[in-house]
C-alpha positions as CSV (number, residue, x, y, z in Angstrom):
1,X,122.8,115.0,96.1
2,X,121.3,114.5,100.0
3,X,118.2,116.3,100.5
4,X,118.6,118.7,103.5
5,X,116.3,119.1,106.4
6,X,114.7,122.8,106.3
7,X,115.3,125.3,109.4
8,X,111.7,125.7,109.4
9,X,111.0,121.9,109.5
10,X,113.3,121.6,112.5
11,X,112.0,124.4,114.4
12,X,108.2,122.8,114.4
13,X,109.6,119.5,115.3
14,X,111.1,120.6,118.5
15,X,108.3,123.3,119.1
16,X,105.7,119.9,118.4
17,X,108.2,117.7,120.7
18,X,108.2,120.3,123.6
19,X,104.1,120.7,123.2
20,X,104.2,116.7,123.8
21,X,106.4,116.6,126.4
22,X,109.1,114.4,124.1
23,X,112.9,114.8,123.7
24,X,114.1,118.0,121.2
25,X,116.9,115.8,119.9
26,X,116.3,113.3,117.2
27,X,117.5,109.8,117.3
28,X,121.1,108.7,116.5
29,X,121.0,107.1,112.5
30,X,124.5,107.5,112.4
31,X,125.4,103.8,112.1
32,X,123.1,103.8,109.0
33,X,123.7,105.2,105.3
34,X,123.1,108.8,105.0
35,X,119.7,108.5,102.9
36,X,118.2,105.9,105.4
37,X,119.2,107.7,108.2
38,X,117.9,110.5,106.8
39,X,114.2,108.9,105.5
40,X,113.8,108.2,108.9
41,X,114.7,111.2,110.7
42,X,112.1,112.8,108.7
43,X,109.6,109.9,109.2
44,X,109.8,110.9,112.9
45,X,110.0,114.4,112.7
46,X,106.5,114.0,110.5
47,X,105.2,111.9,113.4
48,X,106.0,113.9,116.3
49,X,105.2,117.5,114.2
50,X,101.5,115.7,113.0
51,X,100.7,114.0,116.3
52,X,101.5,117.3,118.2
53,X,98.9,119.0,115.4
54,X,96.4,116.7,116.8
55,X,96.9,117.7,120.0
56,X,98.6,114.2,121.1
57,X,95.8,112.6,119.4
58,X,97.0,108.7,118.0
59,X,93.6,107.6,116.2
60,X,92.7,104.4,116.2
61,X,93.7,102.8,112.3
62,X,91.4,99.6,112.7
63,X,88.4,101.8,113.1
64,X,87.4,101.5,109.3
65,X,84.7,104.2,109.5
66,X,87.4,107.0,110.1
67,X,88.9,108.6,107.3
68,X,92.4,109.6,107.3
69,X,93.9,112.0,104.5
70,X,97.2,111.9,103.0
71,X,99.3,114.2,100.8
72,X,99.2,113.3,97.1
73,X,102.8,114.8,95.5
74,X,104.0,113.8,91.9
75,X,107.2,114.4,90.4
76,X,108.0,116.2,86.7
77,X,109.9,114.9,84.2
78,X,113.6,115.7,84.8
79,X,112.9,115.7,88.8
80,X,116.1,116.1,90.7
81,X,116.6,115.3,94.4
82,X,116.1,118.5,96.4
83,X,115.1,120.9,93.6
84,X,111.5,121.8,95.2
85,X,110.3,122.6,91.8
86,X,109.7,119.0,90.2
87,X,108.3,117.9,93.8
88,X,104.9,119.6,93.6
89,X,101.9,118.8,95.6
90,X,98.2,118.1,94.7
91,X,94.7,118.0,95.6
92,X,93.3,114.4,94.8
93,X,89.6,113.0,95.0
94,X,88.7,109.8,94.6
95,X,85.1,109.0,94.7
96,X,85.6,105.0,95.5
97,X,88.8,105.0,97.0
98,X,89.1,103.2,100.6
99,X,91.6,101.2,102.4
100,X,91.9,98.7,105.3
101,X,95.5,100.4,106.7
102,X,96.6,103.2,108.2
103,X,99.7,105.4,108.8
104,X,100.8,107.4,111.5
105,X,101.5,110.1,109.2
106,X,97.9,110.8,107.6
107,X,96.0,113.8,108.9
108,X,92.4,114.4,109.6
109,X,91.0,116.2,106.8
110,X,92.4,117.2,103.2
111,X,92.8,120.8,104.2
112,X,95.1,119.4,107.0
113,X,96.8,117.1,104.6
114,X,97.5,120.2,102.0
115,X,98.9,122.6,104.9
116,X,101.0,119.4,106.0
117,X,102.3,119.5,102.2
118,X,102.9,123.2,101.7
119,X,104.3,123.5,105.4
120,X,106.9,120.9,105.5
121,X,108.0,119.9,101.6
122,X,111.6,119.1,102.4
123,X,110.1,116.0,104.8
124,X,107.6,115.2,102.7
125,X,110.0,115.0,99.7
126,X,112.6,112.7,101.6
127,X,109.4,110.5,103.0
128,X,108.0,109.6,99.7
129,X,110.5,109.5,97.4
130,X,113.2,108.1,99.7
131,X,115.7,109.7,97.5
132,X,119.7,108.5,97.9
């Protein structure tokens, strides 16, 4: 089963596209399988939804001193593609946790990262667990 793409999650990406002055229609991945095409429909649709959050923002990933949040998600036993209940997200602290790379996707605070989880979980969901 393909995960679908939310009417909620499609009406921030084109209200996020039109607030930074980009196209409202997504690419073409037709020429691709269905479950890449649609991993990175919802890669862009993150991009374009979180940059327009940071107000056109793109922060700089080799500045080190910067910290950049991500959502943490797990999966329960018995998960199935598109079910929403065994794709959960969660809070996670790490007191000696760092990293040298960056992602276009991460947000600016935890709080940011959590309302980025709760607000779009169908993209997330197809993101991280590239599900076929």
């Amino acid at each position: 089963m393909l995960i679908t793409i939310s009417e909620k999650s499609k009406k921030a990406f084109e209200a996020a596209a039109i607030k930074l002055g980009q196209p409202t229609t997504l690419p073409d991945f037709s020429m691709l399988r269905p479950d890449l095409a649609l991993w990175l429909t919802a890669n862009y649709m993150l991009a374009i939804i979180i940059e327009a959050d940071k107000n056109g923002e793109i922060r700089d990933y080799n500045n080190h001193s910067t910290r950049k949040y991500w959502p943490w998600h797990y999966t329960k036993d018995g998960y199935e593609p598109g079910s929403g209940g065994g794709f959960s997200y969660r809070d996670y602290a790490c007191d000696g946790g760092s990293t040298a790379v960056g992602s276009r996707l991460t947000l600016n605070s935890w709080g940011e990262a959590k309302n980025s989880a709760n607000d779009y979980p169908d993209l997330w969901e197809i993101v991280k667990l590239t599900v076929k």
